[in-house]
BAVO-739351 format. One record per residue (C-alpha): residue number from 1; chain; x, y, z. Coordinates in Angstrom, 3 decimals. Example, Ala and Ser with C-alpha at 12.3 -4.5 7.8 and 13.67 -1.06 7.14 Angstrom:
// residues 2
(pt 1; A; (12.300; -4.500; 7.800))
(pt 2; A; (13.670; -1.060; 7.140))
This chain:
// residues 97
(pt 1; A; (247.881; 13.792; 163.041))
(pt 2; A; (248.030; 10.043; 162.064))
(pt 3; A; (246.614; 7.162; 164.841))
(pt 4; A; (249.504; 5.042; 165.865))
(pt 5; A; (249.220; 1.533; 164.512))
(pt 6; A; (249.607; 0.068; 167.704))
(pt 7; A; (246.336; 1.753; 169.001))
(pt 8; A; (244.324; 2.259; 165.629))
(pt 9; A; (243.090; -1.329; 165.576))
(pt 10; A; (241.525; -0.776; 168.766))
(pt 11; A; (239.375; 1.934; 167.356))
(pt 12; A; (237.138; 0.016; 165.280))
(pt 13; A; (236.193; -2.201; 167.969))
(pt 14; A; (235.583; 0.532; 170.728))
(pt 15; A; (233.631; 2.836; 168.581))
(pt 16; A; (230.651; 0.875; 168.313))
(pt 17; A; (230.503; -0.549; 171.986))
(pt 18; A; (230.423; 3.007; 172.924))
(pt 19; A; (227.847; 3.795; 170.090))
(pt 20; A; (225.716; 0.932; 171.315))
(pt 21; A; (225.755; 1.932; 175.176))
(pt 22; A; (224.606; 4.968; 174.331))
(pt 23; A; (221.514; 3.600; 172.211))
(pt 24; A; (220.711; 1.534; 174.709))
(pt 25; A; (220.773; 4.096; 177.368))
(pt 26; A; (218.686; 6.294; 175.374))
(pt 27; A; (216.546; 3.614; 174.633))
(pt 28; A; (215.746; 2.139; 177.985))
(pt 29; A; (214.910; 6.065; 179.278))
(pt 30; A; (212.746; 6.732; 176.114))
(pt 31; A; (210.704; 2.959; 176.867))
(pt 32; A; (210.285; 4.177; 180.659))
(pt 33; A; (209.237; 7.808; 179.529))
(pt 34; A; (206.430; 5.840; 177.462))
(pt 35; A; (205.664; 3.830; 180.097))
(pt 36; A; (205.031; 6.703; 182.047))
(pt 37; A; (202.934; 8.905; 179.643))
(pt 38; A; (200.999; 6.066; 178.785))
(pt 39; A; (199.910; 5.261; 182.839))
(pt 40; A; (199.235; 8.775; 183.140))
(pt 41; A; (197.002; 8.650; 179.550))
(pt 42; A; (195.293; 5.917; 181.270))
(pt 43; A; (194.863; 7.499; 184.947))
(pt 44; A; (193.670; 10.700; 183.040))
(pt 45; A; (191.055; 8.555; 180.752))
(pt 46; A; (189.879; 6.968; 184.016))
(pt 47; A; (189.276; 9.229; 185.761))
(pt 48; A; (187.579; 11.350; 183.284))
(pt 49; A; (189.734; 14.254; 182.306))
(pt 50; A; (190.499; 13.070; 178.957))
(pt 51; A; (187.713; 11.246; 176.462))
(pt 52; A; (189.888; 9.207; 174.473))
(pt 53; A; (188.110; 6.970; 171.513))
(pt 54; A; (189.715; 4.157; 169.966))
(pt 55; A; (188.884; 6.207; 166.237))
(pt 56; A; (190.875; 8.804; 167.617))
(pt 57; A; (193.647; 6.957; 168.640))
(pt 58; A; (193.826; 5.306; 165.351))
(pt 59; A; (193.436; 8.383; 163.091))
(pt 60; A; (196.577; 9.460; 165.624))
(pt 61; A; (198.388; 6.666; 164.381))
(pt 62; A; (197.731; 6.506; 161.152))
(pt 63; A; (199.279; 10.225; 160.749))
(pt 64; A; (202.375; 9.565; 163.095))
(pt 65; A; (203.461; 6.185; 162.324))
(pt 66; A; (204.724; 6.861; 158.779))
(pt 67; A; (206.599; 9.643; 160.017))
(pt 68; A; (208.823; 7.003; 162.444))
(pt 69; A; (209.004; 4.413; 160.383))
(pt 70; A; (210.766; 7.074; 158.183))
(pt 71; A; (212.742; 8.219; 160.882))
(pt 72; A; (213.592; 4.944; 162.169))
(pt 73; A; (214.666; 3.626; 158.428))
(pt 74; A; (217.129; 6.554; 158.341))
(pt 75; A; (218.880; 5.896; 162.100))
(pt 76; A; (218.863; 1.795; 161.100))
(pt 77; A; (221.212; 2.132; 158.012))
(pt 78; A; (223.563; 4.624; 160.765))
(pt 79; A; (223.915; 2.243; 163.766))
(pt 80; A; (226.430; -0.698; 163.115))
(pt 81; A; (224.124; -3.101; 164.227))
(pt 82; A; (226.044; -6.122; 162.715))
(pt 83; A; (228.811; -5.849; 164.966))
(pt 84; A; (229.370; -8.275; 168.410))
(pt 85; A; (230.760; -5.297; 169.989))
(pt 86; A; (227.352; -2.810; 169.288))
(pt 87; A; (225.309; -5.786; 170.440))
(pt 88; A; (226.923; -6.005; 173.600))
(pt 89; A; (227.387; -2.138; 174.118))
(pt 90; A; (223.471; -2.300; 173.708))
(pt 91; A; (222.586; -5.107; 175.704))
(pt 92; A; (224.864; -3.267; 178.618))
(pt 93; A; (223.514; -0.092; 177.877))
(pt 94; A; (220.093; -1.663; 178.273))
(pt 95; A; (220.749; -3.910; 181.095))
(pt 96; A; (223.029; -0.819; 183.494))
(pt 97; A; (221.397; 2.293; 181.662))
């Protein structure tokens, strides 16, 4: 089943709007979700249910962060990113998400 050439030029601007509402949907939930777990990191540290030192935070770090930056090299060469229409998908997805 062939696209129509009246419609199929249509496709490759659509498909990455779409792709880049959805990243920025996911994106503005995952920043609140940090916010969130970080305030209650901080409410639990202050008020002295969790001991928390700045070592362990960093050794933490130091065994995660490679990880994502791995992860997040992978999902960067995915997302179209150079087109106008992902931008804007993401900035609405970001903005109404």
């Amino acid at each position: 089943m062939a696209t129509p050439p009246e419609i199929a030029w249509i496709v490759p601007i659509i498909m990455p709007f779409i792709i880049g509402l959805l990243v920025g949907f996911i994106a503005k939930h995952t920043i609140k979700l940090m916010f969130a777990v970080a305030a209650l990191v901080i409410l639990l540290v202050f008020f002295g249910f969790v001991s928390i030192t700045v070592q362990d935070i960093f050794v933490q770090a130091m065994k995660l962060l490679p990880q994502i930056i791995g992860t997040g090299t992978g999902l960067i060469d995915i997302l179209p990113y150079s087109s106008l229409t992902f931008i804007i998908g993401l900035a609405l997805g970001l903005w109404k998400g």
